[in-house]
N, C-alpha and C positions, 0 to 999 in steps of 0.2 A: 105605501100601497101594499097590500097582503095581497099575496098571489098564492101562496103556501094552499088553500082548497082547492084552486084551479089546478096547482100540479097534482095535488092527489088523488082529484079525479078523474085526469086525463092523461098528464104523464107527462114528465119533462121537456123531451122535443114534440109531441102534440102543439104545448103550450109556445115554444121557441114557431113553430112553425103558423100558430095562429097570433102569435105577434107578427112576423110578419105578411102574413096577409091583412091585418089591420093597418099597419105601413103599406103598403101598397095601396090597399083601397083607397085610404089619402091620398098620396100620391097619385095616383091615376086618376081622380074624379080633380081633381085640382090642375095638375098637368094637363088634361084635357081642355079647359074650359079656360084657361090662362095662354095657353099655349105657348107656354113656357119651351124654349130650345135655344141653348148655346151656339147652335151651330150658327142661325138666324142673326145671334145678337152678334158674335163676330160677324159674318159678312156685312150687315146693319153698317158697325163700327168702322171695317176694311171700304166699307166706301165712304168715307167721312159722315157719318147719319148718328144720330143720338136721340133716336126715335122710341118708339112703342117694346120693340120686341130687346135693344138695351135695358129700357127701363126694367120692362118686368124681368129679365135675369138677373140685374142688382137686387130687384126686391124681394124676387126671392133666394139670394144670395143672404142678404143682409136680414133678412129675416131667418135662414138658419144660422146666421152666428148671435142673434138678438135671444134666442128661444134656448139653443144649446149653451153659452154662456150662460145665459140666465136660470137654465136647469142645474149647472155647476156651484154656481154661487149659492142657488138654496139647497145640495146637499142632495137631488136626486139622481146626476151622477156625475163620473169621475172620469174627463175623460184622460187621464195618464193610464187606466185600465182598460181603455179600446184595444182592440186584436191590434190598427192600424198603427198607436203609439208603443207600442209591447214591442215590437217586433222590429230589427234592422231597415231602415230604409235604404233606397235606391236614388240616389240623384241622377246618374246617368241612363238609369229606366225611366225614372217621370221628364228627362232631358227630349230622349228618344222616343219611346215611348207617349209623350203627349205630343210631339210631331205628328206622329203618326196615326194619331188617334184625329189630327187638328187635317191632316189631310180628309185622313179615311173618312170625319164626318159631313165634310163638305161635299167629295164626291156623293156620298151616300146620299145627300141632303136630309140631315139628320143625325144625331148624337145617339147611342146604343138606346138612352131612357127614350127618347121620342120614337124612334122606329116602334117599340113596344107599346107607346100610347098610339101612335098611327094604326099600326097593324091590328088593334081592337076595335078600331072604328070602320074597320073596312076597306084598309089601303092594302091590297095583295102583293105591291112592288117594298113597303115595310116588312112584310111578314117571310119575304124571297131573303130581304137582305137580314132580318133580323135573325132566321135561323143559319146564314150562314157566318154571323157573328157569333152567335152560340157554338158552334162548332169549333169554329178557329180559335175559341175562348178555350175550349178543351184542351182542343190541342196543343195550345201555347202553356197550359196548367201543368197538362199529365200526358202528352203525347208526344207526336213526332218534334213540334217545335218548342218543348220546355228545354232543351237542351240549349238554345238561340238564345232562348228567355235569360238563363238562369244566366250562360256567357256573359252576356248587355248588361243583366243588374246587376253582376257583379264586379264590373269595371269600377263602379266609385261608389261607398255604400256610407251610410251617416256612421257616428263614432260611437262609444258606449254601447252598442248591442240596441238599442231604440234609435224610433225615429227622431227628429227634430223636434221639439215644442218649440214655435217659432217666440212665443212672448214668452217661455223661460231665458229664451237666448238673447232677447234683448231686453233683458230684466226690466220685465216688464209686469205691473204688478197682477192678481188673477183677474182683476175687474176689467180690467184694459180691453178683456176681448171683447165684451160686453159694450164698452163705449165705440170698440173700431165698428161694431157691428151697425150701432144707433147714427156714425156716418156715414156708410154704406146704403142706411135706409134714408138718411137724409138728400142724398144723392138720388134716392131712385124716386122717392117722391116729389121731388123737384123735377126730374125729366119725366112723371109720370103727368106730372100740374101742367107742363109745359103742352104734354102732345094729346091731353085732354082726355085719357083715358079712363073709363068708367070703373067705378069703387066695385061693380060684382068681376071684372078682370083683376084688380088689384087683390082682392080676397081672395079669391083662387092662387094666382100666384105667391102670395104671404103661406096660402097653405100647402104649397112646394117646398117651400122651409120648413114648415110644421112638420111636413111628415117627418123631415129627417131625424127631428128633434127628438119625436115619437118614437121613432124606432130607434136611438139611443138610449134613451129614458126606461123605455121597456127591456132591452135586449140588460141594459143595468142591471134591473131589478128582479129580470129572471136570473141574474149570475150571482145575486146577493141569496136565494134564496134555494136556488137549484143545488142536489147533490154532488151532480159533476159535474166538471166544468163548460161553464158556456161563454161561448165567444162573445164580448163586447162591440157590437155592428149594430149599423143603419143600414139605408136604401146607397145600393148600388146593384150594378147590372151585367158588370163584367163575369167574377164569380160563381153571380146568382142563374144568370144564364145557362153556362154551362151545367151548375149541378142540376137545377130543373128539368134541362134535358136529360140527363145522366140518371135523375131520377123517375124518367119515363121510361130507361132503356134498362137501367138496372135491377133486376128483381129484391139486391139485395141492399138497395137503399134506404136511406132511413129520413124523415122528417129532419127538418131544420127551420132556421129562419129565413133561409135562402129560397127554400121550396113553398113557402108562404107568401115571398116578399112578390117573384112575376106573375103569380097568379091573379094575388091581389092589384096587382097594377093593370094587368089585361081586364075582371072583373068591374074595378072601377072605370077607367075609361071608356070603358063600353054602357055600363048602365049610362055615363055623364053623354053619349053620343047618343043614344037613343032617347033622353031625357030631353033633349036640344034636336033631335031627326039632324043630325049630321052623322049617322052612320049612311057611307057610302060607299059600296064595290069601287076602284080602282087597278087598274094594273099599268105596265110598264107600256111607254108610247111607241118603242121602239127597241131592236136588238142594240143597240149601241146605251142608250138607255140602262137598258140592265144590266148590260156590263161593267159602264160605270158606276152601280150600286152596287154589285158583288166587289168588285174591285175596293171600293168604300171599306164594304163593312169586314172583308178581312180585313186590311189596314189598322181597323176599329178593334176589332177581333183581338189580333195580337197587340199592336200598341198598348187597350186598355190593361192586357194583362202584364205588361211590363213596365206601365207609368205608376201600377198599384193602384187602378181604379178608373173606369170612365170620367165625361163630362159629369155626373153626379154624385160618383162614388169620391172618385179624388177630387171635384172639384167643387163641391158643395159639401158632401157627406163631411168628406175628411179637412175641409178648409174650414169645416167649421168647429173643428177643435185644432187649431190650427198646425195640423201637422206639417213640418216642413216641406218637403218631399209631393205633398198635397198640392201645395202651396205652387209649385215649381212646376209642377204637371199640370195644371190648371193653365198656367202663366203662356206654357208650350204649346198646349191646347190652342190659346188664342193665334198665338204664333202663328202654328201651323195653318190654321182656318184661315186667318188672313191671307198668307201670302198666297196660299193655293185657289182661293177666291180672284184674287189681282192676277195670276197665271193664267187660272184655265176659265172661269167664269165671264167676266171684266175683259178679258181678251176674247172670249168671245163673241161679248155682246156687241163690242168694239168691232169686231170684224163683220157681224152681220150688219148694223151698221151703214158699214162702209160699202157691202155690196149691195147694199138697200140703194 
């Protein structure tokens, strides 16, 4: 793919930043209409269920390792040149780190990506929690609590200066990811046959994979082609977050792929709401309520930026070139979501209940 006329008529990050708003707009018109959220498929799981909203997070799980492997294999890109394999990883951040993100998105009811597809549809208790996840993403980056941050990940960090390639380390060959992927989806469509759900849900969520693949594929091809250097990234929410805000509040910021990637996800999921009339005003039921979403989405906030990525960023984006560290923060994720679902959720239902 030549991109070379597109940078020279609009300019290097112009073009980084309208990749990702093409990744987003996937993501968002698909995430919407799939209802695609991790946070759902654990609690699902955590109560014994292997229902609808399991399914479609394997399929679209397994669909971005089907689409990114299979963009590797034919040569569009590479992913040992991602930012996310480049660079040292954190075991004891994506350890911590996706705890706390497995907490924070249960309270939140909701993962960092879905607060952002809710709050375009009209959820105003998404949009409470989803800027106060933005914020506490900053500040866990470049502020008061990058200091915490940086302490935590640097208690146990991967070896050689890179992350983990989990199928280097179990010599395993490059096709392999490609086949783990093709079970994954053998999986989801077997629990998808089971709980009878409809091919325009399935396609939607297959293109919650898609996008990620997309905005690999792209973010590649601008780095093959661009003067300076450009970061090798897909869709995630943690980072992107933050600089989006930071590039509403900074006069001296500049385009990227980050500042592309939440707009386009807000864009998309709003045209796929109003295309369907499920755009609806909501707010919070109560003070206690909104407490426990702010509560959430810090949690969210700093956890994702010390696991190295949200439920999509480390656990879909970066699982899907299987970075180790990815891999492990993902794993935590569910961890966390579980048990805090059987604490505070499950104990409650339990206790109303009881005085029913």
């Amino acid at each position: 793919m030549d991109i070379i006329p597109l940078i020279e008529r609009i300019g290097e990050a112009p073009t980084a930043a309208l990749f990702g708003l093409i990744t987003g707009l996937i993501f968002g018109i698909a995430a919407q209409r799939s209802r695609f959220c991790l946070r759902a498929a654990s609690v699902e799981f955590a109560r014994g269920l292997m229902k609808d909203k399991v399914a479609v997070w394997f399929l679209t799980f397994s669909t971005a390792l089907v689409w990114v492997q299979g963009a590797q294999l034919l040569g569009l890109m590479e992913t040992q040149e991602a930012r996310m394999m480049a660079v040292p990883g954190s075991w004891s951040g994506a350890i911590i780190g996706g705890l706390l993100f497995g907490v924070g998105m249960v309270l939140a009811r909701g993962c960092s990506g879905r607060l952002l597809v809710l709050a375009a549809t009209g959820n105003l208790r998404s949009v409470v929690a989803g800027l106060v996840f933005a914020v506490v993403a900053q500040m866990s980056l470049a502020g008061v609590l990058s200091p915490a941050r940086d302490w935590l990940a640097a208690l146990w960090v991967t070896e050689g200066g890179r992350n983990m390639d989990l199928l280097a380390a179990l010599s395993l060959p490059p096709s392999a990811g490609f086949f783990i992927g093709l079970a994954f989806a053998a999986l989801a469509l077997y629990l998808s046959v089971k709980e009878r759900i409809g091919a325009a849900r399935l396609i939607f969520a297959s293109g919650v994979g898609f996008s990620v693949a997309v905005g690999w594929v792209l973010t590649y091809t601008l780095a093959q082609s661009a003067f300076d250097p450009v970061q090798i990234e897909s869709a995630t929410f943690s980072g992107p977050s933050a600089h989006t805000l930071m590039f509403f509040l900074d006069r001296n910021a500049v385009l990227e792929f980050d500042v592309g990637l939440v707009p386009g996800v807000v864009i998309g999921s709003l045209l796929a709401a109003l295309a369907t009339r499920e755009f609806k005003f909501q707010g919070f039921s109560d003070e206690s309520n909104m407490r426990r979403s702010m509560t959430g989405a810090v949690l969210m906030g700093f956890g994702a930026m010390l696991a190295g990525g949200c439920a999509i960023g480390a656990g879909v984006t970066g699982g899907s070139i299987f970075a180790g560290t990815a891999w492990l923060a993902l794993f935590c994720m569910w961890i966390g979501a579980m048990v805090t679902d059987a604490l505070v959720d499950q104990r409650g239902l339990k206790g109303a209940s009881a005085a029913s």
